[in-house]
C-alpha positions, 0 to 999 in steps of 0.5 A: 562496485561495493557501493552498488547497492546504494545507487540501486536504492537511490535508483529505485526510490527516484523511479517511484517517487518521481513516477507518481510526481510525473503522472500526478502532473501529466494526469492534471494536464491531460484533464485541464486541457484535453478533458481526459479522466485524470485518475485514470491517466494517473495510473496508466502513466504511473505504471507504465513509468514505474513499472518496467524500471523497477523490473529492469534495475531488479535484474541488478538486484538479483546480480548484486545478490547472486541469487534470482528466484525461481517465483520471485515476489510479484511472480503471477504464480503467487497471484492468489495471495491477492485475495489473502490480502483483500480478505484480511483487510475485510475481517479486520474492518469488520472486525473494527465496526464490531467493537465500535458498535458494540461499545456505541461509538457508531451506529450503523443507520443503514447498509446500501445494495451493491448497485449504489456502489459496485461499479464505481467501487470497481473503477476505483479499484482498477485506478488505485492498483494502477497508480498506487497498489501496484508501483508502489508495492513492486518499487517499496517493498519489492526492490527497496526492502530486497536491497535493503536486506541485502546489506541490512538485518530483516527488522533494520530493511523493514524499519529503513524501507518504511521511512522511505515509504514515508519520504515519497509523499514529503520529496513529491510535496516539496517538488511540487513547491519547486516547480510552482505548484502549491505546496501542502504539508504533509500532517503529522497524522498521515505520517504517523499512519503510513509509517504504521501502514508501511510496516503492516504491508512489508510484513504481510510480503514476509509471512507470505512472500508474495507481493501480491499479498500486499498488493490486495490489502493495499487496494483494500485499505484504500477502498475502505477507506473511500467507500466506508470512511469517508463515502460522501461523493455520491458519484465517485464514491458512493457509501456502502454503509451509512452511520453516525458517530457518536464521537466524531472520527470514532469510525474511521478512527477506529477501522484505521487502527483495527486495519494497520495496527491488526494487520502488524499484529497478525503478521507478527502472529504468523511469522513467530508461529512459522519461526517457532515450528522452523525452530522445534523442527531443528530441533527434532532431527 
């Protein structure tokens, strides 16, 4: 079927889209009427929905294509990348509180011990990789940016994935007005950063090949963004740093942009670094 590739995307866009929809709503029944942990279901169902449907239509992915890789993108044995991940979103925060305390735009009133922190970090950490990181990384930039490449060139599949990426929280807002839940805009600021957020993540899959790499920085960027950023919720999240802005919103500001904007500058970095030395290579033999 030469349209194959086409019900393949829509196929995998519908299974993300509509997984995260379904367990949002079973996560809030599950709360309201049996007391359960709503997050925490969230993820369950979100991976146990998404995840072995995306694996599956990725068998037809890999027949469209005529090639299945021996260690394909989500395989374990890249399972290191994870830290690659984690560890650039770290240097780049810091790297951000740096240039934002330099120039006085916050100031850092105090760091707190990891047992003000540390648990819930890690209870929030395994939720995000079951609801979000996980699904949305082997559906979007897995599956969806493989089909796409198939028929597309490599900026075009990373540009056409992206508003996808961008899509889901807009169909998921919508479905929820349909069906007589409350229906909330979506910001134009939140569009703007998980457009930029979409590229940075497919971009780190390409330098490294590795979904795990998008993976951890996934994780990471939420967790910052919980525990540093916003880290009002002593019991949820809880602060790992206390500070004042001199601007208000310089500090998230500031560490969003250093996160997703360095993230597209190192990877670009890295993919023509890798291009220049295939290239001088060649031109060697």
């Amino acid at each position: 079927m030469k349209r194959k590739w086409i019900l393949l995307l829509l196929a995998g866009w519908i299974t993300i889209t509509g997984g995260l929809f379904l367990s949002g709503q079973t996560g809030t029944i599950a709360e309201q009427q049996f007391g359960y942990n709503r997050q925490l279901i969230q993820g369950l169902v979100a991976t146990g929905l998404v995840v072995p449907l995306i694996l599956y239509l990725y068998q037809h992915v890999y027949r469209l294509t005529g090639v299945k890789p021996k260690k394909p993108v989500y395989s374990w044995k890249s399972g290191y990348h994870f830290i690659t991940g984690v560890l650039l979103a770290i240097v780049l925060t810091s790297l951000g509180f740096m240039i934002a305390t330099s120039q006085g735009w916050i100031i850092i009133e105090q760091w707190h011990t990891p047992d003000h922190w540390f648990a819930a970090l890690l209870i929030n950490s395994l939720i995000a990789f079951l609801f979000e990181a996980l699904p949305e990384e082997l559906a979007l930039r897995g599956m969806i940016y493989d089909v796409l490449r198939h028929r597309f060139s490599t900026w075009l599949a990373v540009l056409f994935q992206t508003l996808l990426f961008v899509c889901v929280p807009i169909a998921m807002a919508l479905m929820s007005g349909i069906v007589g839940l409350t229906f909330e805009n979506v910001p134009l600021a939140y569009i703007i950063l998980i457009l930029c957020f979409g590229i940075c993540l497919q971009l780190l899959r390409l330098w490294t090949g590795s979904l795990w790499t998008t993976i951890g920085f996934h994780i990471a960027f939420l967790e910052i963004n919980r525990f540093v950023i916003i880290g009002s919720d002593e019991e949820y999240n809880p602060p790992i740093v206390t500070y004042h802005e001199s601007v208000l919103g310089a500090g998230g500001l500031i560490t969003l942009t250093m996160l997703v904007i360095g993230g597209i500058i190192v990877s670009l970095f890295i993919l023509g670094t890798k291009r220049f030395i295939r290239k001088r290579a060649i031109m060697t033999i």
